[in-house]
N, CA, C and O atoms as a DFTB+ gen file, in Angstrom:
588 C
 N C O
     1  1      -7.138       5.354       8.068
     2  2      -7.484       6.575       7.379
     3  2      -6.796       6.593       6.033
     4  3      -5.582       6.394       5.985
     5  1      -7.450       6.804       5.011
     6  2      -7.496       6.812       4.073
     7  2      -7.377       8.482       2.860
     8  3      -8.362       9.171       3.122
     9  1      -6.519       9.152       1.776
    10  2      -6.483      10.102       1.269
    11  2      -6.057       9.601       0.160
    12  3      -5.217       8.715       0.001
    13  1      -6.945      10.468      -0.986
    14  2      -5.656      10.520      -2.248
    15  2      -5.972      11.686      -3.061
    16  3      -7.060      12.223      -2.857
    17  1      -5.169      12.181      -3.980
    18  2      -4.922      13.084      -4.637
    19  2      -4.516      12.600      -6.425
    20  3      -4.541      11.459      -6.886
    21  1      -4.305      13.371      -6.858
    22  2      -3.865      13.163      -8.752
    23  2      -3.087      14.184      -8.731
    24  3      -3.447      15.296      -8.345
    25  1      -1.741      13.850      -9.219
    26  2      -1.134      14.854      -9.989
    27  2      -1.404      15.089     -11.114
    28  3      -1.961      14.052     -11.475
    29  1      -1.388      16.124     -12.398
    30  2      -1.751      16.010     -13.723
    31  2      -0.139      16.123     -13.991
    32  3       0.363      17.131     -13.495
    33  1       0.707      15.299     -14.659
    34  2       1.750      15.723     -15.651
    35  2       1.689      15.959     -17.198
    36  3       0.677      15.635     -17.819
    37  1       2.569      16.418     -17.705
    38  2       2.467      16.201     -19.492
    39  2       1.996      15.433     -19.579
    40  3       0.809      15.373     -19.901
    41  1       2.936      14.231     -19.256
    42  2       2.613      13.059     -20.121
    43  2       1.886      11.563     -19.714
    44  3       1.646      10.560     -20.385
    45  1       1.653      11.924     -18.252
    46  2       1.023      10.870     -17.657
    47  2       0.116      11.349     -16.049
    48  3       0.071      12.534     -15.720
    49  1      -0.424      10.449     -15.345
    50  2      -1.042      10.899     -14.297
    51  2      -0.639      10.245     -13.274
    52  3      -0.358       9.060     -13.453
    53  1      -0.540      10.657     -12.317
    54  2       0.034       9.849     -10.981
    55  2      -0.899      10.294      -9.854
    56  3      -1.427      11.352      -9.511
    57  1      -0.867       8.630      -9.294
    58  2      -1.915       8.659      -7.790
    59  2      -1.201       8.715      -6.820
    60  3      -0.357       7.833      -6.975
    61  1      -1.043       9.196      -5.961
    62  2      -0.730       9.010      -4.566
    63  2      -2.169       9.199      -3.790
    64  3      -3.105       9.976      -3.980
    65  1      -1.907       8.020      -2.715
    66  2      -2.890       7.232      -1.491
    67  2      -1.722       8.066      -0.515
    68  3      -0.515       8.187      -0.726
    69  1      -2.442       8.522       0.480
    70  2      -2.032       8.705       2.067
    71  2      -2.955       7.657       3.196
    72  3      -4.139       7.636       3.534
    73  1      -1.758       6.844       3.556
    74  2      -3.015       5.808       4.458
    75  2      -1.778       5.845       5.933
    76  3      -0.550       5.930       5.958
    77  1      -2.848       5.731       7.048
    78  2      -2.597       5.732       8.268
    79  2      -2.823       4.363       8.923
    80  3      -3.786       3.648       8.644
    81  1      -1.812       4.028       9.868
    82  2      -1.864       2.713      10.601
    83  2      -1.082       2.942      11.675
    84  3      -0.205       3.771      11.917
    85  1      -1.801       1.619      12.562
    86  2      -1.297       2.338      13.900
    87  2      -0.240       0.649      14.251
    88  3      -0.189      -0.441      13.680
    89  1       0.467       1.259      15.500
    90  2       1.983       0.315      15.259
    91  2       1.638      -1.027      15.970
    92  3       1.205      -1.136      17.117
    93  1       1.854      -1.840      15.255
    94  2       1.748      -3.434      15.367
    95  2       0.212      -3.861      14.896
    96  3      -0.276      -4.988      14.974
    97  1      -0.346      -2.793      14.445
    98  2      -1.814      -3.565      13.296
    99  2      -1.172      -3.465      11.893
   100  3      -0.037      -3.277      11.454
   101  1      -2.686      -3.723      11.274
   102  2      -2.121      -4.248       9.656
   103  2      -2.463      -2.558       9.383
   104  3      -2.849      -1.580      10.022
   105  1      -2.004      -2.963       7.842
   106  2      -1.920      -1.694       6.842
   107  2      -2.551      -2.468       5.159
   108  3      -2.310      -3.657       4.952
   109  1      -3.072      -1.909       4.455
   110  2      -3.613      -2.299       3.089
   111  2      -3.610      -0.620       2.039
   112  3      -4.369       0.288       1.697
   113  1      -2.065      -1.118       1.892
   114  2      -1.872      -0.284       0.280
   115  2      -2.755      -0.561      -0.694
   116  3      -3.132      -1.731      -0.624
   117  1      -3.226       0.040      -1.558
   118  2      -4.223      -0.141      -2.893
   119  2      -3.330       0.052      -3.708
   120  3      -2.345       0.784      -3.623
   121  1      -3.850      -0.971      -4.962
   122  2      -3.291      -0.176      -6.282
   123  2      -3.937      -0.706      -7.161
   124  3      -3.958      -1.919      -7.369
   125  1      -4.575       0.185      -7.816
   126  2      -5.637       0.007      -9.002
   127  2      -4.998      -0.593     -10.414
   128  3      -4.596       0.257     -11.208
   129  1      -4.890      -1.788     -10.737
   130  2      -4.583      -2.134     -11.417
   131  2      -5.272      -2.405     -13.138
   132  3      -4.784      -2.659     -14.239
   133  1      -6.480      -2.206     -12.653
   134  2      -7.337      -2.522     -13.689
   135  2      -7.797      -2.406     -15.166
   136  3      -8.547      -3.023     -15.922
   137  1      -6.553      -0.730     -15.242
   138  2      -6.059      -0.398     -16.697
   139  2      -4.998      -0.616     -17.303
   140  3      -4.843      -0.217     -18.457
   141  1      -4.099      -1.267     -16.665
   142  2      -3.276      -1.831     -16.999
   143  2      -3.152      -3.298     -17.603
   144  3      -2.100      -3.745     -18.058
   145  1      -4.100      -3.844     -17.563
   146  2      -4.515      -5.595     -17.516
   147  2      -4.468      -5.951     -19.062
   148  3      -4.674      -4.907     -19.682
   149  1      -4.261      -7.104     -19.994
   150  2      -2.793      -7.762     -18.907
   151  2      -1.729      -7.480     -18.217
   152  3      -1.047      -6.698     -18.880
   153  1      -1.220      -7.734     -17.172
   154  2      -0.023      -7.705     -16.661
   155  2       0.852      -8.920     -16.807
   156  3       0.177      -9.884     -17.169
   157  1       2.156      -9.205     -16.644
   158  2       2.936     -10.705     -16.553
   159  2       3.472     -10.015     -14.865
   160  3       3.537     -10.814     -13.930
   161  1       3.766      -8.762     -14.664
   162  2       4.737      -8.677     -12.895
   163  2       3.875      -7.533     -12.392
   164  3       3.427      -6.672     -13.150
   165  1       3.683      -7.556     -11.220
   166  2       3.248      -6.666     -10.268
   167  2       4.221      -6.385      -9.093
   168  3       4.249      -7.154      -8.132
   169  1       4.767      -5.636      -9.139
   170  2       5.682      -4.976      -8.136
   171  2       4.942      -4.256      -6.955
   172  3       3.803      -3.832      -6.760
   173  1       6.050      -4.314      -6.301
   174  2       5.491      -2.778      -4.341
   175  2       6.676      -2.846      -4.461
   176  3       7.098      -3.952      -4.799
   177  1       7.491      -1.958      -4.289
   178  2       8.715      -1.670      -3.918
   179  2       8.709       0.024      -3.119
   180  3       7.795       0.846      -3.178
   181  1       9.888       0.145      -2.482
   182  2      10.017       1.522      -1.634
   183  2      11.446       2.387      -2.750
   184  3      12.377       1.794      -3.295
   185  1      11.222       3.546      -2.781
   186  2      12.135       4.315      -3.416
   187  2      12.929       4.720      -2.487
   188  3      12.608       4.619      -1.303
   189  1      13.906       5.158      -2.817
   190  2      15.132       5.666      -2.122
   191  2      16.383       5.350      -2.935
   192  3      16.193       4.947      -4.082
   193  1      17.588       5.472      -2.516
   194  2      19.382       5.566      -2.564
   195  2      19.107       4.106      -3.197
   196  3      19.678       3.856      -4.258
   197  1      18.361       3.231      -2.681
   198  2      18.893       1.889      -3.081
   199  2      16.841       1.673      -2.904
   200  3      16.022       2.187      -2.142
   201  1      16.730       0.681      -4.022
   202  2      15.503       0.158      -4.433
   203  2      14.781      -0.347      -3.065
   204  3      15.779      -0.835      -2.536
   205  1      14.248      -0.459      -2.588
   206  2      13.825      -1.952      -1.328
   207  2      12.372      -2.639      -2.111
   208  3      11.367      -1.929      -2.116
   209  1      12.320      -3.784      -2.646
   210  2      11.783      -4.630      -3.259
   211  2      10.463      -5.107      -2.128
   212  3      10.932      -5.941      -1.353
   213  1       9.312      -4.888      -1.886
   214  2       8.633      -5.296      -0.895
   215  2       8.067      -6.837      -1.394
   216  3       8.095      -7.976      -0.927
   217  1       7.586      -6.237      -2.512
   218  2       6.664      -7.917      -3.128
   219  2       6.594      -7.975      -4.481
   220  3       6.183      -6.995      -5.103
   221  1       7.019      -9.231      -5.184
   222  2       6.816      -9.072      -6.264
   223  2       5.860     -10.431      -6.753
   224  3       6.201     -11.599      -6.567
   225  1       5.105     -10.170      -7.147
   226  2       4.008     -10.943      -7.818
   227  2       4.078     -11.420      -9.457
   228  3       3.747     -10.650     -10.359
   229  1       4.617     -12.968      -9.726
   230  2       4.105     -13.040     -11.194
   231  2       3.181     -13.994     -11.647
   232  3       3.088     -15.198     -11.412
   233  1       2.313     -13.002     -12.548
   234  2       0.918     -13.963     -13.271
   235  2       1.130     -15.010     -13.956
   236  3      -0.009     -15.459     -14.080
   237  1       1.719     -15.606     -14.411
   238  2       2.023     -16.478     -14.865
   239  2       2.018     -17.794     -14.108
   240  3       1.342     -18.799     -14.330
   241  1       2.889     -17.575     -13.199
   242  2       3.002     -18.635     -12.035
   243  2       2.044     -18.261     -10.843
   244  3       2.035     -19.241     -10.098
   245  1       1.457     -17.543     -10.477
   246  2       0.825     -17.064      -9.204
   247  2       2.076     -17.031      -8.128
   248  3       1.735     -17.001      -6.946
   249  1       3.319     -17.033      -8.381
   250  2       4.011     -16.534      -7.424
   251  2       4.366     -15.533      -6.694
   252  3       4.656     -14.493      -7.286
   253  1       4.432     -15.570      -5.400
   254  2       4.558     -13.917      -4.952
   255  2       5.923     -14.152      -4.017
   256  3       6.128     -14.933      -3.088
   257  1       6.860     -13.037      -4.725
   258  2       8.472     -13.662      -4.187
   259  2       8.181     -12.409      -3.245
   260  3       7.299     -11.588      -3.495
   261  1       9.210     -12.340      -1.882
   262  2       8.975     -11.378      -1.036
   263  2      11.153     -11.110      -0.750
   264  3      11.836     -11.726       0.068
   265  1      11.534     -10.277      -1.519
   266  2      12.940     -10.414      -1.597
   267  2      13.861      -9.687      -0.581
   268  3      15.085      -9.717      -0.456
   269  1      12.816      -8.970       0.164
   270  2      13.602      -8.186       1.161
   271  2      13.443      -8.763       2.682
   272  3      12.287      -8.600       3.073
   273  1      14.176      -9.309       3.519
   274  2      14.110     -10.750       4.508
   275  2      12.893      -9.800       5.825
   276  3      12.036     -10.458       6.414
   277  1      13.056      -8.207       6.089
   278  2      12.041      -7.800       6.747
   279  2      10.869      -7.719       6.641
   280  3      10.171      -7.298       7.563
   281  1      10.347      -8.139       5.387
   282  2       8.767      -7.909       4.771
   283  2       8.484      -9.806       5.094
   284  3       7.281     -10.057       5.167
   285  1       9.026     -10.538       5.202
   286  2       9.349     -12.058       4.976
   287  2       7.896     -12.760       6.351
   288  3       8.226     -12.860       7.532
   289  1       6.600     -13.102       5.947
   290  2       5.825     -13.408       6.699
   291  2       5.098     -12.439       7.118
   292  3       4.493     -12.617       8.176
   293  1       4.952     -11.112       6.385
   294  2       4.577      -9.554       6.970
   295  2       3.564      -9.200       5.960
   296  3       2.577      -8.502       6.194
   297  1       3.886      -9.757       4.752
   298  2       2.988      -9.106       3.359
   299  2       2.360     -10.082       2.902
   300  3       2.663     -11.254       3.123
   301  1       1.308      -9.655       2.137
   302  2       0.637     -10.056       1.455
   303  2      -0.557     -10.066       0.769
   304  3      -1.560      -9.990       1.479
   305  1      -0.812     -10.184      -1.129
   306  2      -1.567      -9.636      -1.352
   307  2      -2.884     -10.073      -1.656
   308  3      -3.211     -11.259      -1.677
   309  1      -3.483      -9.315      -1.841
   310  2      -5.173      -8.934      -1.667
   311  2      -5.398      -8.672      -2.796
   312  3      -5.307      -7.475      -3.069
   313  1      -5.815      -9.710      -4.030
   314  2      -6.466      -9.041      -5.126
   315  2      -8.295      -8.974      -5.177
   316  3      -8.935      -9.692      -4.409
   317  1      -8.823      -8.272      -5.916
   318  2     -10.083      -8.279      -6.447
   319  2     -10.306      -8.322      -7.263
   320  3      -9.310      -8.030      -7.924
   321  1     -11.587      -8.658      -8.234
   322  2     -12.035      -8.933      -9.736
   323  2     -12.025      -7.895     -10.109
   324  3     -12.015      -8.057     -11.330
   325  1     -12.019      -6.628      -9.884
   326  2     -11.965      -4.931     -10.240
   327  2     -10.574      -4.380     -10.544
   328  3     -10.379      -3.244     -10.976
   329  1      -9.607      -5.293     -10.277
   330  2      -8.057      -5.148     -10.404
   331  2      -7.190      -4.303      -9.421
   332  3      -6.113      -3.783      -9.713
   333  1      -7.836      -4.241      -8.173
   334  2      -6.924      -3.939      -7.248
   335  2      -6.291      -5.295      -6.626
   336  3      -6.700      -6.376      -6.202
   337  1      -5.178      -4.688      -6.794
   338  2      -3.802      -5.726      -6.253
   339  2      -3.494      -4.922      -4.685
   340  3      -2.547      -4.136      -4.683
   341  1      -3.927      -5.026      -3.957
   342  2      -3.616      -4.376      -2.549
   343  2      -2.196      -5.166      -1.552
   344  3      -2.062      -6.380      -1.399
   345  1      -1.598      -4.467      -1.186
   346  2      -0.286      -4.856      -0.705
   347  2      -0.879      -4.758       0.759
   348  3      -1.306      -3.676       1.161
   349  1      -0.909      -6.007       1.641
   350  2      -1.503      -5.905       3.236
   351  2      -0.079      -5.685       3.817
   352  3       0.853      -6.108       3.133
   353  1       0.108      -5.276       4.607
   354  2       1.429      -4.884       5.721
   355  2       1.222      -5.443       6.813
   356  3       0.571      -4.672       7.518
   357  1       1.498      -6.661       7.478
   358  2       1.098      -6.972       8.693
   359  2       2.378      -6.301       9.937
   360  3       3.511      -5.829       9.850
   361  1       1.339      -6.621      11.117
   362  2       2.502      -6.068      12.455
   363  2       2.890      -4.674      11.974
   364  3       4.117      -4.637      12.058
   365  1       2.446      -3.535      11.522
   366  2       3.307      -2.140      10.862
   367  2       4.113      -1.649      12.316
   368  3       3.732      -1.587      13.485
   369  1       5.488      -1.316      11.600
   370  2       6.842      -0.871      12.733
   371  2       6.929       0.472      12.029
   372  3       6.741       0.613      10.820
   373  1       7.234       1.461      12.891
   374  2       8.126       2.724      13.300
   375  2       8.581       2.733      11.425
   376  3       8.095       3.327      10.462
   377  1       9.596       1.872      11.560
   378  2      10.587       1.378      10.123
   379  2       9.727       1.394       8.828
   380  3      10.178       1.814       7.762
   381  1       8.380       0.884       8.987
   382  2       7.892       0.944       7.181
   383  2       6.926       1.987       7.407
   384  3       5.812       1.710       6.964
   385  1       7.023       2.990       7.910
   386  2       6.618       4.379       7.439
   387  2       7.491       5.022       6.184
   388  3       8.715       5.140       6.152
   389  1       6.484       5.431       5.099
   390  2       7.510       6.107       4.160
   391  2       6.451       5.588       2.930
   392  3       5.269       5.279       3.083
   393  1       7.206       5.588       1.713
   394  2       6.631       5.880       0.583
   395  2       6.413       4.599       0.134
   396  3       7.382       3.884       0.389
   397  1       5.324       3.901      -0.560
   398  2       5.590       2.421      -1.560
   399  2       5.084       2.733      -2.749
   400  3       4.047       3.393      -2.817
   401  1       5.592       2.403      -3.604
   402  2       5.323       2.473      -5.044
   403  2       4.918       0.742      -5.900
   404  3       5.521      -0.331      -5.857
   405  1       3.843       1.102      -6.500
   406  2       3.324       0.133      -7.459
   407  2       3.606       0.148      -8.695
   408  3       3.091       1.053      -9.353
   409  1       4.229      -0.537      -9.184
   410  2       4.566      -1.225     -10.770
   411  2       3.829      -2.392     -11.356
   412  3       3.654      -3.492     -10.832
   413  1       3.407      -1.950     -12.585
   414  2       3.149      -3.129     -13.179
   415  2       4.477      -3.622     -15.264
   416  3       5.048      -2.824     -16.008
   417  1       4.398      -4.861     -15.334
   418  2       5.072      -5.292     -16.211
   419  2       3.846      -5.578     -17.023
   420  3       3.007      -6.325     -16.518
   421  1       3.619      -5.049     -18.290
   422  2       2.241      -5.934     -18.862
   423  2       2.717      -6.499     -19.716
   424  3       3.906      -6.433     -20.029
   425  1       1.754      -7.245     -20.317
   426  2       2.203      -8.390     -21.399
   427  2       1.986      -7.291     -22.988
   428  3       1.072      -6.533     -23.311
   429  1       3.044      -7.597     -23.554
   430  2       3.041      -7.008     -24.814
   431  2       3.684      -8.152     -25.906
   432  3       4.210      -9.226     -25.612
   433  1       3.469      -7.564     -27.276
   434  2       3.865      -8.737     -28.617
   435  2       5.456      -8.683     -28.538
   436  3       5.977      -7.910     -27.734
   437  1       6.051      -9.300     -29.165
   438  2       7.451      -9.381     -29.211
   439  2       8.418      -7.934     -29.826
   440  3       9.591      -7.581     -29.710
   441  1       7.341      -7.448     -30.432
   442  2       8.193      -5.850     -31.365
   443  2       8.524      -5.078     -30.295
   444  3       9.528      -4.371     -30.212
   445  1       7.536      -5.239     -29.345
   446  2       7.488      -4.284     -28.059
   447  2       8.618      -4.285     -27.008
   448  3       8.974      -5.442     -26.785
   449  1       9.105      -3.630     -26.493
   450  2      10.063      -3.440     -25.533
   451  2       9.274      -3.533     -24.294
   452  3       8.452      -2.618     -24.235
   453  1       9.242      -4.486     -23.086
   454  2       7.993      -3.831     -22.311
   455  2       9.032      -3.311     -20.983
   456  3      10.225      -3.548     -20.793
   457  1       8.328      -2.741     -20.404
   458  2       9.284      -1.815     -19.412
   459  2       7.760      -1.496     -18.055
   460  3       6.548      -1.474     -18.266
   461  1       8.349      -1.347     -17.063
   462  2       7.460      -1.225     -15.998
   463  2       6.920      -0.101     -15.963
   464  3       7.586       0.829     -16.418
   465  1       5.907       0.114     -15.562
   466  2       4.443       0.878     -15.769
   467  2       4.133       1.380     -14.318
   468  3       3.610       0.671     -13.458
   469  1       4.619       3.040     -14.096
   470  2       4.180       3.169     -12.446
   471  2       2.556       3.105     -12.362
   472  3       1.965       3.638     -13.301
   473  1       1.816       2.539     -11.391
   474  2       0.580       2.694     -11.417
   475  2       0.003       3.805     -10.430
   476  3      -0.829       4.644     -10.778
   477  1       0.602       3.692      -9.038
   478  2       0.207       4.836      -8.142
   479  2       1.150       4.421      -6.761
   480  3       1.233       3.284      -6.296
   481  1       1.714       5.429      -6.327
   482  2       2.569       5.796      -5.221
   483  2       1.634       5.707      -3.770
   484  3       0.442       5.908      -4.000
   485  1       2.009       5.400      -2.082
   486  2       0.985       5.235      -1.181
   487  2       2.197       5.691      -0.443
   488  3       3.357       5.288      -0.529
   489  1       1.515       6.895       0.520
   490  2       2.512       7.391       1.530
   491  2       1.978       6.799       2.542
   492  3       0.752       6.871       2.617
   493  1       2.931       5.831       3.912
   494  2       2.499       5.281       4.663
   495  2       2.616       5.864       6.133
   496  3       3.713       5.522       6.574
   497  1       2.100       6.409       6.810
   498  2       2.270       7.258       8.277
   499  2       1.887       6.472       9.096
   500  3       0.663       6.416       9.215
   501  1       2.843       5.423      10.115
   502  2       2.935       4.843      11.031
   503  2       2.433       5.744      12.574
   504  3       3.115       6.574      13.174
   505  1       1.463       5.404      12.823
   506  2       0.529       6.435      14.453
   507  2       1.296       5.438      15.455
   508  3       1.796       4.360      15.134
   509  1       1.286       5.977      16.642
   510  2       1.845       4.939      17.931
   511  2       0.606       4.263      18.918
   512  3      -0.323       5.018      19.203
   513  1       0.587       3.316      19.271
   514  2      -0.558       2.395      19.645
   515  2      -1.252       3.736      21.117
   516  3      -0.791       4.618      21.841
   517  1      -2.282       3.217      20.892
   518  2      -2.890       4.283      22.423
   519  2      -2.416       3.988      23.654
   520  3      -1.660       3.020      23.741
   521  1      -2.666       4.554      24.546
   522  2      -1.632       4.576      25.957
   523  2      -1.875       3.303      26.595
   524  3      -1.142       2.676      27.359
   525  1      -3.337       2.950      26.039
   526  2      -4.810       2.023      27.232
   527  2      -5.018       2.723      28.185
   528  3      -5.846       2.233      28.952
   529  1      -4.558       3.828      28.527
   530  2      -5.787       4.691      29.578
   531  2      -6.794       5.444      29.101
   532  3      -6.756       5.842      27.937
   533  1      -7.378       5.613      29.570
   534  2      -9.056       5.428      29.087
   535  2      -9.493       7.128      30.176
   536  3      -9.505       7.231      31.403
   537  1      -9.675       7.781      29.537
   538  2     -10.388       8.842      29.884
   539  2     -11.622       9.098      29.903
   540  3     -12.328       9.037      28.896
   541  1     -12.221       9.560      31.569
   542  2     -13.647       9.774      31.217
   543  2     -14.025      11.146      31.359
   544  3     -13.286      11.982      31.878
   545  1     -14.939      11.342      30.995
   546  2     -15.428      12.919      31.198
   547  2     -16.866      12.925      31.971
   548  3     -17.861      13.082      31.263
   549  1     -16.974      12.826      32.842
   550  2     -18.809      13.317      33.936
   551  2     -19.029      14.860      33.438
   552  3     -18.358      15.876      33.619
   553  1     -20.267      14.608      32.725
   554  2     -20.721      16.543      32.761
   555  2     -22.196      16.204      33.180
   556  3     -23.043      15.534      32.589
   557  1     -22.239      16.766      34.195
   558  2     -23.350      17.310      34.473
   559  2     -24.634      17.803      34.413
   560  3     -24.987      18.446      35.402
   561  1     -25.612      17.644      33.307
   562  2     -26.789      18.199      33.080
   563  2     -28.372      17.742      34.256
   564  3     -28.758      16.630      34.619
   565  1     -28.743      18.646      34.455
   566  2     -29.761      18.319      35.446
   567  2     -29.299      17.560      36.856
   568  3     -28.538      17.946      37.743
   569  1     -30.199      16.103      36.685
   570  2     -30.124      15.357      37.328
   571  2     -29.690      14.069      36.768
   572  3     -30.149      13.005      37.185
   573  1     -28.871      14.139      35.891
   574  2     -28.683      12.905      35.203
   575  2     -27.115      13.254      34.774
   576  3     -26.571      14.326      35.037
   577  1     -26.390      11.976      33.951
   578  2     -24.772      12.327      33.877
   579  2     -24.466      11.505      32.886
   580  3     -25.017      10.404      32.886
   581  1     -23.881      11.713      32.224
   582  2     -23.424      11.589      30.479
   583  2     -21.981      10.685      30.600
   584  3     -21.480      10.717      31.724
   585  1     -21.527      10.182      29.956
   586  2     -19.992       9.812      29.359
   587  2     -19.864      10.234      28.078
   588  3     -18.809      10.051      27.470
């Protein structure tokens, strides 16, 4: 399940995605990258007290460093020709419920200072797997019987 919203600020606009996953399937953050292009770094990182670095991606090299040892064989991304850079979450735990944020680094001339570029925020709500019992319901109409 899938939501998003726009904040309007002064001086800029911010996306937040609300996406739902259930525990030990995958998860696929979006992030629209496509106005931002060029980029040289594409970031996912989690906010909080202390940074948590999920994936960092650079164009240059096609490298995608994964710096935090719990994301390590768990992530990975999903681009398209439309410029979504999608962050996949494999196995989702209890633990990566919470907020991820997308950055991009773009390429600018040398006068330029370049500095990271939020693109859009994804709140992640971890659901708990179904019981596997299976409920039925018999109702009754006529002579015949429904599920």
């Amino acid at each position: 399940y899938i939501s998003s919203f726009f904040v309007k600020c002064d001086v800029m606009e911010l996306l937040f995605f609300n996406v739902s996953a259930v525990k030990g399937k995958n998860a696929t953050l979006h992030c629209e990258t496509g106005k931002y292009t060029p980029f040289k770094v594409l970031e996912w990182s989690r906010p909080g007290t202390k940074r948590e670095f999920v994936l960092i991606f650079k164009t240059q090299s096609s490298h995608i460093e994964v710096p935090t040892p719990s994301y390590e064989g768990r992530v990975n991304l999903e681009t398209t020709e439309n410029g979504d850079m999608s962050l996949i979450l494999k196995n989702v735990t209890a633990a990566d419920k919470g907020r991820y944020e997308c950055y991009v680094l773009r390429k600018t001339n040398r006068r330029k200072r370049a500095e990271l570029e939020s693109v859009n925020t994804v709140y992640l709500d971890v659901l708990p797997p179904p019981s596997g019992e299976s409920v039925c319901l018999w109702i009754r109409t006529s002579s015949s019987f429904l599920l």
